[in-house]
C-alpha positions in Angstrom: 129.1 196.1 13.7 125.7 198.4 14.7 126.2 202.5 14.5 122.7 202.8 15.6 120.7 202.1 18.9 118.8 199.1 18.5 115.2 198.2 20.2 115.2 195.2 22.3 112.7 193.3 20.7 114.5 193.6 16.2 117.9 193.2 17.9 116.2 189.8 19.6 114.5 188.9 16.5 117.7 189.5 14.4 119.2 186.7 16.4 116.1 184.2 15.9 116.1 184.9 12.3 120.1 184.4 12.1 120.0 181.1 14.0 119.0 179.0 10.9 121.6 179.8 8.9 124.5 177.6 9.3 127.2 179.0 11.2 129.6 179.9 8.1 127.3 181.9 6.5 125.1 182.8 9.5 127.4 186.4 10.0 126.9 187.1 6.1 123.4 187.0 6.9 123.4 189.2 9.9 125.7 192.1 8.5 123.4 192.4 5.4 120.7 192.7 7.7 122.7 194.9 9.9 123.3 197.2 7.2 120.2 197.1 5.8 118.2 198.1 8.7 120.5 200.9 9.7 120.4 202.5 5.9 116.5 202.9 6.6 117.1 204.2 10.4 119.8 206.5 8.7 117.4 207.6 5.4 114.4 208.2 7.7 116.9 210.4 10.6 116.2 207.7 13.3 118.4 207.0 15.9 116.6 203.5 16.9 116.2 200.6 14.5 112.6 199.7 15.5 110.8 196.6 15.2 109.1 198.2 11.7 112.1 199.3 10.2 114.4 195.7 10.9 110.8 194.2 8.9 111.2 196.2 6.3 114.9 195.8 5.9 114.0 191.8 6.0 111.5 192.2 3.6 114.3 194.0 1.0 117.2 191.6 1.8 115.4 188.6 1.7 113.9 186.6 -1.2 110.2 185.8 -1.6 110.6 182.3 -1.0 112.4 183.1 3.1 108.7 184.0 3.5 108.2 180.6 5.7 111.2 181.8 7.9 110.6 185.4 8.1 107.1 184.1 9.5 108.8 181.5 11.8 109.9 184.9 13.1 107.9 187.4 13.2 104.5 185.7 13.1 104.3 181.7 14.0 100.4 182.1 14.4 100.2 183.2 10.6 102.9 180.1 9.3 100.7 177.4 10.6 97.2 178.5 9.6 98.9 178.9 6.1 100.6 175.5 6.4 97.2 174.5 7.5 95.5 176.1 4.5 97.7 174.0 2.4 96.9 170.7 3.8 92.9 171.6 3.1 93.6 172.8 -0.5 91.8 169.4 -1.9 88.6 171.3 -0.2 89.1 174.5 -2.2 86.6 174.5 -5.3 88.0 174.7 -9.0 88.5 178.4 -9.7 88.8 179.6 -6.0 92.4 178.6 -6.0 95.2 180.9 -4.8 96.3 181.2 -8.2 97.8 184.1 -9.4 99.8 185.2 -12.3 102.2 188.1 -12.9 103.3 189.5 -16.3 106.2 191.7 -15.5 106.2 193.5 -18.8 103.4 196.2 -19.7 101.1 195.6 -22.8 103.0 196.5 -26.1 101.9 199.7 -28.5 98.6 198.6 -29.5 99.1 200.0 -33.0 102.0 198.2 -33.4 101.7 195.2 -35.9 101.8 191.8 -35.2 104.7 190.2 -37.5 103.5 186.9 -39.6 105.9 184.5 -40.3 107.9 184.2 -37.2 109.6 181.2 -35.8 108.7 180.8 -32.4 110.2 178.1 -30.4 109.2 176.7 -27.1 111.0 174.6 -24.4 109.6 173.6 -21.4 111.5 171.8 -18.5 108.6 170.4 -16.8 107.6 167.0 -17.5 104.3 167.3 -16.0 102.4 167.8 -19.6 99.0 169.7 -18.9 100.5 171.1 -16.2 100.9 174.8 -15.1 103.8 175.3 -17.1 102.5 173.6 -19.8 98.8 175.3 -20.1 100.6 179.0 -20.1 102.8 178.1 -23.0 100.4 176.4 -25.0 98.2 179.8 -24.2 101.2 182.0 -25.7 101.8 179.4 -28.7 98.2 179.5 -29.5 98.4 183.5 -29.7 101.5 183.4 -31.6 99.6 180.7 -34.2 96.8 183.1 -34.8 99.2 186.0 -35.4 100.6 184.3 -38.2 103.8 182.4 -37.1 105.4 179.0 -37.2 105.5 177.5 -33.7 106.9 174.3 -32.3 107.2 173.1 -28.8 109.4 170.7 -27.5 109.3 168.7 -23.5 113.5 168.4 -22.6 111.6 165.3 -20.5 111.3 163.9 -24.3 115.3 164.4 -25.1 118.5 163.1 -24.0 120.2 165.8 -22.5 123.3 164.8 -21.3 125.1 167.2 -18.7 128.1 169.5 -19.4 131.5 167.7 -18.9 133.3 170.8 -18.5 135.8 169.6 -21.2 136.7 173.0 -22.3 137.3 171.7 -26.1 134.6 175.2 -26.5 137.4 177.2 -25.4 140.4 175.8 -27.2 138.8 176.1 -30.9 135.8 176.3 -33.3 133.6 172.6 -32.6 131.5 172.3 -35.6 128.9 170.3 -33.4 128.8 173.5 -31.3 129.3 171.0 -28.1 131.6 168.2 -28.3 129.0 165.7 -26.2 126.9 163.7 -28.5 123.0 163.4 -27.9 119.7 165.7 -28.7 121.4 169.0 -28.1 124.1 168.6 -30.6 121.7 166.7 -32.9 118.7 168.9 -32.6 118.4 171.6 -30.5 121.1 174.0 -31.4 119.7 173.9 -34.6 116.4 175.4 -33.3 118.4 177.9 -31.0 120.1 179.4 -34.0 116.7 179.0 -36.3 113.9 180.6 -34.2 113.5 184.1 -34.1 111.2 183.9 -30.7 111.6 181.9 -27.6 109.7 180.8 -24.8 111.1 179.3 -22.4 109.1 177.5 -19.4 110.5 176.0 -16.1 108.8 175.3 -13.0 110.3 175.2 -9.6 110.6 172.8 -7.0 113.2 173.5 -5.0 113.8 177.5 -5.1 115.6 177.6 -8.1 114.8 176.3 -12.1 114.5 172.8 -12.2 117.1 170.3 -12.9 116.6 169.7 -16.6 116.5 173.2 -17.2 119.8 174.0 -15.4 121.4 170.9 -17.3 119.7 172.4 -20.6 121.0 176.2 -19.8 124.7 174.9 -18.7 124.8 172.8 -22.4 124.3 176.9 -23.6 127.9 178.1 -21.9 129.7 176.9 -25.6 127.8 178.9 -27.5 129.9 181.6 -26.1 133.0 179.9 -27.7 135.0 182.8 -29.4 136.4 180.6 -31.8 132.8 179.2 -33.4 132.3 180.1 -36.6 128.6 180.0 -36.4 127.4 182.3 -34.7 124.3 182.9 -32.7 122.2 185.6 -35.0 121.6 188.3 -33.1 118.3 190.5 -32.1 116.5 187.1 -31.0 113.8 187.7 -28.2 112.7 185.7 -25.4 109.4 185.3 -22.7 110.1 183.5 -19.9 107.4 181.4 -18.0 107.7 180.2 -14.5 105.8 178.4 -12.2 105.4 177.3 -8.5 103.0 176.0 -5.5 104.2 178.5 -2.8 101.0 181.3 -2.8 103.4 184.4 -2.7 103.6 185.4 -6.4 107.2 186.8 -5.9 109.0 184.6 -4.2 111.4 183.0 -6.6 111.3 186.8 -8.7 115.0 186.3 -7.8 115.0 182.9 -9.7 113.3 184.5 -12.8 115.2 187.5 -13.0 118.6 184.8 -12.7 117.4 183.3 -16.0 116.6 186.5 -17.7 120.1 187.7 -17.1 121.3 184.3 -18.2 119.9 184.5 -21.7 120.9 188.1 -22.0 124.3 186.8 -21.1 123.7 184.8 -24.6 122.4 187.9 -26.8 118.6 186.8 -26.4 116.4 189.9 -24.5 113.7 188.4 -22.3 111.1 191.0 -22.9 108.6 189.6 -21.1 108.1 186.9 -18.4 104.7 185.6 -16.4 105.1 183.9 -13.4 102.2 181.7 -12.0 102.0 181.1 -7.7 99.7 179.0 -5.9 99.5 175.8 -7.8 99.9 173.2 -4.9 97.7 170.4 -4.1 97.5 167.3 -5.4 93.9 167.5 -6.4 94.3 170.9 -8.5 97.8 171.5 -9.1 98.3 169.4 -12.6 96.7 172.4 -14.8 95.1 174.2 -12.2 95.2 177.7 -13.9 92.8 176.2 -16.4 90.1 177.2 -13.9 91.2 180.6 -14.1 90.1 182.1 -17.5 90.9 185.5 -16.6 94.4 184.4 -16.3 94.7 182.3 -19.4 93.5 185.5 -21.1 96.2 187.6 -19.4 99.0 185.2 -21.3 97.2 185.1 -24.6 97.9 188.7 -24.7 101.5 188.6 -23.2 101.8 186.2 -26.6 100.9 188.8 -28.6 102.1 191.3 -27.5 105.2 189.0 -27.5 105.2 188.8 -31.5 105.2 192.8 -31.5 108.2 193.3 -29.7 109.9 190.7 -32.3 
């Protein structure tokens, strides 16, 4: 499987970092890793994978949030003063927080004019209200208010969502309930889908991917893709996606994000922006923390507008 010469110390460490995986993906793992390393060796006319270039070929194949393993690794010393760090977070004054945020879009054309009269719809999957989630979108709704349009936010904590049942009846002919299952998705919120011109939707995550209710919420999305509706999704709708987690490393679940921003694109909606927020744990500051970070609240009030001019 190795063309190249390996140091003693990455081809050891390749090993370590391989061990957690369970053994029927472990070599999956490995060869990615394998490959990786050697395409840098081979790029940079190296012979020898060396310790630096198996880290950086970590570093590329694996997400943000391996960052606790890739430390297990490579720097145990560093894992437990920052596992430390979290279990002293209640010490940590409000506003020196290892919060940060990330907008992943640049600002819009700042002669371009901010549309009135826009429906902007937003969902959020957490169900911690005044949360993290929760203070970013009511940031962006109160830009999109002052720019003139029509916003509404709904809590899927406040529906019942039932899950998909995987019936199929969406493939096999128009449903003039859109879904076949009965409850606040067929009632209300497909409605809203197919109303608002602007959507922003907010998830947090928990357990490296979007939470539960989201992923219910998304999968109840898979009929709209029916051939046989009649009603169709209008097209040119426009999204911003918000996301949120506790883990200080403001790209590790970029993977996650960019998973959901695919998803609706899947659907005809264009994410053209997203934020992310990091750094929110502890139980003393995490509900809402980022409201002791103005500069930060400031940067989303202007992804919101900017937001309504790319509508």
């Amino acid at each position: 499987m190795k063309t190249r010469k390996w140091d003693d110390d990455p081809a050891k460490k390749l090993e370590a970092l391989c061990v957690f995986f369970p053994e029927v993906i472990q070599n999956r793992w490995k060869e990615r890793l394998i490959c990786s390393a050697e395409r840098i060796a081979a790029y940079e006319g190296s012979e020898t994978v060396s310790e630096d270039i198996f880290w950086r070929a970590v570093y590329e194949v694996f997400p943000g949030g391996y960052e606790p393993l890739i430390l297990r690794t490579k720097d145990p010393d560093a894992l437990k003063a920052d596992m430390r760090s979290s279990r002293t977070q209640e010490d940590i004054s409000p506003g020196a927080e290892p919060v940060q945020l990330k907008r992943w879009a640049g600002p819009a054309d700042v002669t371009a004019p901010v549309p009135s009269g826009k429906r902007i719809l937003a969902v959020s999957s957490s169900a911690r209200k005044g949360g993290n989630t929760d203070v970013v979108i009511d940031e962006l709704l109160n830009a999109c208010e002052k720019g003139g349009s029509l916003v509404e936010k709904i809590y899927l904590s406040d529906l019942t969502l039932k899950p998909c049942t995987g019936c199929r009846a969406c493939r096999r002919g128009d449903v003039k309930t859109i879904c076949t299952v009965r409850d606040d998705m067929t009632t209300l919120m497909y409605d809203k889908l197919y109303q608002m011109d602007g959507l922003i939707l907010g998830f947090p995550i928990y357990t490296a991917r979007e939470n539960g209710i989201m992923a219910n919420f998304m999968d109840r999305w898979d009929c709209l893709a029916n051939p046989e509706l009649t009603r169709k999704m209008p097209p040119g709708k426009k999204a911003l996606v918000v996301s949120s987690w506790m883990w200080p490393n403001i790209s590790a679940y970029d993977n996650v994000v960019e998973q959901m921003v695919i998803l609706l694109r899947l659907h005809g909606i264009t994410a053209t922006e997203v934020l992310t927020v990091s750094g929110t744990r502890g139980r003393k500051h995490g509900r809402g923390v980022i409201n002791n970070h103005p500069d930060l609240l400031k940067t989303a009030n202007q992804a919101g507008i900017d937001f309504l001019k790319r509508l």
